[in-house]
C-alpha positions as CSV (number, residue, x, y, z in Angstrom):
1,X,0.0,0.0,0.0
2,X,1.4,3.2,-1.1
3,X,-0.1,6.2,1.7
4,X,1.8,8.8,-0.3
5,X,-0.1,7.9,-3.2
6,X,-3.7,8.5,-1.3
7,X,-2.7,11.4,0.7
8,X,-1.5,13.3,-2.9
9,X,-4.6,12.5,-4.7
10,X,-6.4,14.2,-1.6
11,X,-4.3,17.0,-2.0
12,X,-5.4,17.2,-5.9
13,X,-9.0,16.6,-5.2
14,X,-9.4,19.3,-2.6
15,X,-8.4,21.8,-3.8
16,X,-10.3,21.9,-7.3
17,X,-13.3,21.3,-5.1
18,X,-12.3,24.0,-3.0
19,X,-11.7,26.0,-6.2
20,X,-15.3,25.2,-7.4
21,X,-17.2,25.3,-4.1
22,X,-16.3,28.9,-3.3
23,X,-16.8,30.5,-6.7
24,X,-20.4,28.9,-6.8
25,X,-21.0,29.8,-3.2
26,X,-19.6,33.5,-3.8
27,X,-22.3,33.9,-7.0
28,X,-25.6,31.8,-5.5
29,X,-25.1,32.8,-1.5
30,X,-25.9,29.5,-0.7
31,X,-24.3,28.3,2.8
32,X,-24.7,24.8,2.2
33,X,-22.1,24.9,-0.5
34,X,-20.2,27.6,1.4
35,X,-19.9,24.6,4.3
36,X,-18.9,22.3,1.1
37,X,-16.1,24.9,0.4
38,X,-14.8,25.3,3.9
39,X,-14.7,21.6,4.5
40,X,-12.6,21.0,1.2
41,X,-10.5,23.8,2.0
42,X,-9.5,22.1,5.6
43,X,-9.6,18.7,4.0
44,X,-6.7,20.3,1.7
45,X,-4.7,21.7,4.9
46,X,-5.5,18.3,6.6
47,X,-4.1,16.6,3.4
48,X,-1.0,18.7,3.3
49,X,-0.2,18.1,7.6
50,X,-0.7,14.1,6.8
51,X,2.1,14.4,3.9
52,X,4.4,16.8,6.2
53,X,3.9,13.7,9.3
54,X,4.8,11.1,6.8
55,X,8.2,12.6,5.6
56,X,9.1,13.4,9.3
57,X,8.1,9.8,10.0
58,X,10.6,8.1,7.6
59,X,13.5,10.3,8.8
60,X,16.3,7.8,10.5
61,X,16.7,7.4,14.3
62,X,19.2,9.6,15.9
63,X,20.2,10.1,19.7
64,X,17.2,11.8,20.2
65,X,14.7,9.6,19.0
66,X,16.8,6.3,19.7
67,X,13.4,4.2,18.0
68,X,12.9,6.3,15.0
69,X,10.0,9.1,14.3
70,X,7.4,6.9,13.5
71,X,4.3,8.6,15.8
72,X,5.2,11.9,13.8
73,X,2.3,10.3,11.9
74,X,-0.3,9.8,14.6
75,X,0.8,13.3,16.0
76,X,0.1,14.9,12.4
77,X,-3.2,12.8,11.5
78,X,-4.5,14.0,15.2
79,X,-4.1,17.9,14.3
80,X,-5.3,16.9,11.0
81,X,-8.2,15.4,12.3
82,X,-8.9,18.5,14.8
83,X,-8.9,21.3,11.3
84,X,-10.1,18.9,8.8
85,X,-13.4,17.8,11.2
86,X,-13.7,20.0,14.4
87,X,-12.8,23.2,12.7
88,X,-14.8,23.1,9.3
89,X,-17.5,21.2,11.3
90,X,-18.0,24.6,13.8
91,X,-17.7,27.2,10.8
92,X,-20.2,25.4,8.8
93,X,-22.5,25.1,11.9
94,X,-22.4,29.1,12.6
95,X,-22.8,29.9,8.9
96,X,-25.8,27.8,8.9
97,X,-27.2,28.7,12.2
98,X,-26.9,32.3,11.3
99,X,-28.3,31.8,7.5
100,X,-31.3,29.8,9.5
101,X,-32.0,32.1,11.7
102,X,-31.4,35.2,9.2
103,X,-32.4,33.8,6.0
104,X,-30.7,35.4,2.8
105,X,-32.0,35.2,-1.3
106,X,-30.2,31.9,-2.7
107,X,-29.8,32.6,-6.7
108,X,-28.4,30.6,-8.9
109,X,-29.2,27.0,-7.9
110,X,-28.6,25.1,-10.5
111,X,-25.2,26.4,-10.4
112,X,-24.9,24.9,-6.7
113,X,-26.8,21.8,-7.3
114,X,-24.2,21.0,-9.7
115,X,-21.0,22.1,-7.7
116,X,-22.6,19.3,-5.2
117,X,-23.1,16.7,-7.3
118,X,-19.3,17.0,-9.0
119,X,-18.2,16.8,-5.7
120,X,-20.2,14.1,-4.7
121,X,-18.8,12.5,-7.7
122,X,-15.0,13.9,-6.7
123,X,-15.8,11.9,-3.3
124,X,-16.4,8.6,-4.4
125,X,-13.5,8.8,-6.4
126,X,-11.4,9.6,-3.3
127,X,-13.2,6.1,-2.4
128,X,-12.0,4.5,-5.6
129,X,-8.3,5.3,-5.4
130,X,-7.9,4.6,-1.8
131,X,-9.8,1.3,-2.3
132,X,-7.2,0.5,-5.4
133,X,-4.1,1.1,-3.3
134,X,-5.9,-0.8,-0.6
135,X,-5.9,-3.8,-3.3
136,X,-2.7,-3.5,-5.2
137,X,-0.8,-3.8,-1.4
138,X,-3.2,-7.0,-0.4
139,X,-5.0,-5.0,2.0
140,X,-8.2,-4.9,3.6
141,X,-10.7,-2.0,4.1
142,X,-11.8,-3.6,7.6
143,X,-7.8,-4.6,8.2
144,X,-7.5,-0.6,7.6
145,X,-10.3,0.5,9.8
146,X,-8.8,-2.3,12.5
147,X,-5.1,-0.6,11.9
148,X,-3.2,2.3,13.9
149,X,-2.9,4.0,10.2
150,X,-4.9,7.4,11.4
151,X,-4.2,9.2,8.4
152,X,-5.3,7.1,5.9
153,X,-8.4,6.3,8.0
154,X,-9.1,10.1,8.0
155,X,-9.1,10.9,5.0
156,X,-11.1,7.5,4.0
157,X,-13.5,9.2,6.5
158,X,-13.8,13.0,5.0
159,X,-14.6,11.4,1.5
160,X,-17.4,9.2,3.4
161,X,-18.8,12.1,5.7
162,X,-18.0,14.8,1.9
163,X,-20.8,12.3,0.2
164,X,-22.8,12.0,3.4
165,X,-22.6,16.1,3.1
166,X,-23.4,16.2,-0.7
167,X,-26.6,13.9,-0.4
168,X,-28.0,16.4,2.4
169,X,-27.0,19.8,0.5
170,X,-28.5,18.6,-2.7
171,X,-31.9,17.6,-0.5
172,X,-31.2,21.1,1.1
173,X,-31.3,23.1,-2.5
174,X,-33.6,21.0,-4.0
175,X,-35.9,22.2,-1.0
176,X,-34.8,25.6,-1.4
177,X,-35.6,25.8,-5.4
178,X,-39.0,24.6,-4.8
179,X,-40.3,26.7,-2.0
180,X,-37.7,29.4,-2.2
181,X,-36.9,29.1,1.6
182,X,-33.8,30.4,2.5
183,X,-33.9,29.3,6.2
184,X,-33.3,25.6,4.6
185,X,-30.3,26.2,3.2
186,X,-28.8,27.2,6.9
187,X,-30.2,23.8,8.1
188,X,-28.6,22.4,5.7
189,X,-25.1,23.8,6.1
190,X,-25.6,22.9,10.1
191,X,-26.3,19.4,9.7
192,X,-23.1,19.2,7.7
193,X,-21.5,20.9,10.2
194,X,-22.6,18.4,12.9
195,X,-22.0,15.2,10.6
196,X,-18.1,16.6,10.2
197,X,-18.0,17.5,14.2
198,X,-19.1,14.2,15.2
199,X,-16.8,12.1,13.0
200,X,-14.0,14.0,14.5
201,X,-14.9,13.4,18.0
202,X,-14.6,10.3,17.3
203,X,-11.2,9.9,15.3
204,X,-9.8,11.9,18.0
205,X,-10.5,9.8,20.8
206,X,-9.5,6.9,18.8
207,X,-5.8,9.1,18.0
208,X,-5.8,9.7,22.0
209,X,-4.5,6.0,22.6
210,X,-2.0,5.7,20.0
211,X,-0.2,8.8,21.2
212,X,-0.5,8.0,24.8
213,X,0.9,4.6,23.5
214,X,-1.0,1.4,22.8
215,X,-0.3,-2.2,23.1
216,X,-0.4,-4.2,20.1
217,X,-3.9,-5.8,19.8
218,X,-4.3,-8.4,22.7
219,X,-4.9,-11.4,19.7
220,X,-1.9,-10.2,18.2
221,X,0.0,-10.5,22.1
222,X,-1.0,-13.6,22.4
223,X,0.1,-14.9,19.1
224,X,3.6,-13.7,19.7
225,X,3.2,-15.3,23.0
226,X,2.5,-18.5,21.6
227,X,5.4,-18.7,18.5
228,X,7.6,-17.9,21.5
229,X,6.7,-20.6,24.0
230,X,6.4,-22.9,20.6
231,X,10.5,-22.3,21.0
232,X,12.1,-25.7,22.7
233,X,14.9,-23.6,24.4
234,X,11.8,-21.5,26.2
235,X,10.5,-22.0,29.4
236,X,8.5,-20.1,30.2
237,X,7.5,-16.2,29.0
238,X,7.8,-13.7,32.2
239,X,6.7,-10.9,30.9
240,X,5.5,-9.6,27.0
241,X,5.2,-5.2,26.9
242,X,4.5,-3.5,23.3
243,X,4.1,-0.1,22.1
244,X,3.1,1.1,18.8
245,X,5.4,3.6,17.5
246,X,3.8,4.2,14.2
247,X,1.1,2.6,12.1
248,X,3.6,0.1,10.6
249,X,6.4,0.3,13.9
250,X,5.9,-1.6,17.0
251,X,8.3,-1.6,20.0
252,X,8.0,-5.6,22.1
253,X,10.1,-5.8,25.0
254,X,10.0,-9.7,26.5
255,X,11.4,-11.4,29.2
256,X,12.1,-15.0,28.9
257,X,13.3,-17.9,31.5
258,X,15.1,-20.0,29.2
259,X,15.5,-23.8,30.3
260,X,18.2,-24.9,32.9
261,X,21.4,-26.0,31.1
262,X,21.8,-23.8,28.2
263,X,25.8,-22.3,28.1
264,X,25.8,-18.3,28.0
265,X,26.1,-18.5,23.6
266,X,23.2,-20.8,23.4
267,X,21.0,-18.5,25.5
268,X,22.5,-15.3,23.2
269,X,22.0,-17.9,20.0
270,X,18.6,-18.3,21.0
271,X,17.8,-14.9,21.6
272,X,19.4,-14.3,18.2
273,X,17.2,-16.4,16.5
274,X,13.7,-16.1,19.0
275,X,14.3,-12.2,17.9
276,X,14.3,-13.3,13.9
277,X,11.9,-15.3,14.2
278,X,9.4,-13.0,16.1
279,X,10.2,-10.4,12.9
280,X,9.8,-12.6,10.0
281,X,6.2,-13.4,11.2
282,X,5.4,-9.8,12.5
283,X,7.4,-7.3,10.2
284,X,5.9,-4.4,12.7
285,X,7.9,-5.5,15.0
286,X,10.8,-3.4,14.1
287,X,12.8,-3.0,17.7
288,X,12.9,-5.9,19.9
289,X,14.5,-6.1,23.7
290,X,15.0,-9.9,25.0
291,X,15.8,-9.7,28.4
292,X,17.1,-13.5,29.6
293,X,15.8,-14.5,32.9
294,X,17.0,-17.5,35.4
């Protein structure tokens, strides 16, 4: 799976839908496409952090970051997921309150029904080319959703909750151009504004654990724990700690009681070979400690 590859095509995306939106909401005064326009817009600066997190992530370790820069990634996605969702979600929610409340003229509709539907169409796109790298690297969608990848579960997100958006703002103008109220249109905008705010609660309390620092998944322990005991040299498994350190990075420190007999170089051959044993299997496992104990 290439994550450069989604995250640029966002970038693309976004902004000629930003483009679009906010000429067609400057000529019609419509609000619902005006919450279209500010959402793209965020989407493109969200876009843009994601790509800055992913370079910082690959840089090399160094004294001062001894296991490499891999949550650089899960730091980025979370202020990504704070402008992209909680930010355009609260703009579009006072533009539409106040449009409710206030109702201006909406002209041109035609104009914004179509702006909608090409970026309704734009969206599932998105869709398309995330679920094509998603096949070309023998991935999933639910292994994504299950992952620690933030970014690329974001922005699979804003394209769901951008066509979620577009089905309501073309109901909203359709509304509008048949009874000419304007007070539908701010509706409108504030629904999409609560769709985007609610998605991002929840991505962010998700992005909470991985910066804090999660375990790998307990079926995933417990796997590891088995190929390890499986070992003939192994007692017995003391302890088992892990810590994700980036969507593909995971940090496992173990302690093992290796059986009585074994000379000093068999216990270091077999922590050798435990060690590339435990990597071939899990290739996230990218820094193990294996701490002998008597």
């Amino acid at each position: 799976m290439r994550p450069q590859v989604i995250i640029v095509a966002t970038v693309v995306l976004n902004a000629f839908l930003f483009v679009a939106n906010f000429l067609i909401a400057g000529i019609s005064g419509s609000d619902a496409v005006l919450a279209q326009a500010i959402y793209t817009v965020t989407d493109l600066i969200g876009s843009v952090i994601l790509l800055w997190g992913l370079y910082l992530s690959r840089r090399p370790a160094d004294y001062l970051y001894p296991f490499g820069r891999g949550k650089e990634r899960f730091f980025w996605a979370f202020v990504s997921i704070l402008i992209t969702f909680t930010t355009a979600g609260m703009l579009a929610i006072v533009t539409g309150v106040d449009q409710a409340l206030a109702p201006r003229p909406i002209s041109h509709i035609g104009a914004a029904l179509a702006v909608v539907a090409v970026s309704l169409l734009v969206s599932v796109g998105g869709i398309w080319i995330t679920l094509r790298e998603l096949r070309l690297g023998r991935v999933t969608l639910q292994t994504l959703l299950e992952s620690a990848n933030q970014g690329l579960k974001s922005i699979f997100f804003q394209d769901l909750v951008t066509i979620a958006g577009c089905a309501v703002a073309l109901g909203g103008l359709t509304i509008v151009y048949r009874t000419g109220n304007g007070a539908v249109d701010g509706v409108t905008a504030a629904v999409e504004g609560f769709l985007l705010v609610a998605t991002g609660f929840i991505l962010t309390a998700e992005s909470r654990e991985y910066l804090i620092g999660r375990a790998l998944a307990p079926e995933v322990a417990r796997a590891i724990l088995g190929l390890v005991e499986r070992d003939a040299r192994v007692a017995r498994v003391r302890s088992l700690q892990s810590m994700l350190l980036g969507p593909e990075d995971a940090l496992l420190a173990i302690r093992i009681n290796f059986r009585d007999g074994l000379t000093t170089d068999q216990i270091e051959r077999a922590i050798d070979e435990v060690g590339s044993t435990l990597k071939g299997h899990y290739p996230v496992l990218r820094h193990i400690v294996i701490e002998p104990e008597s």
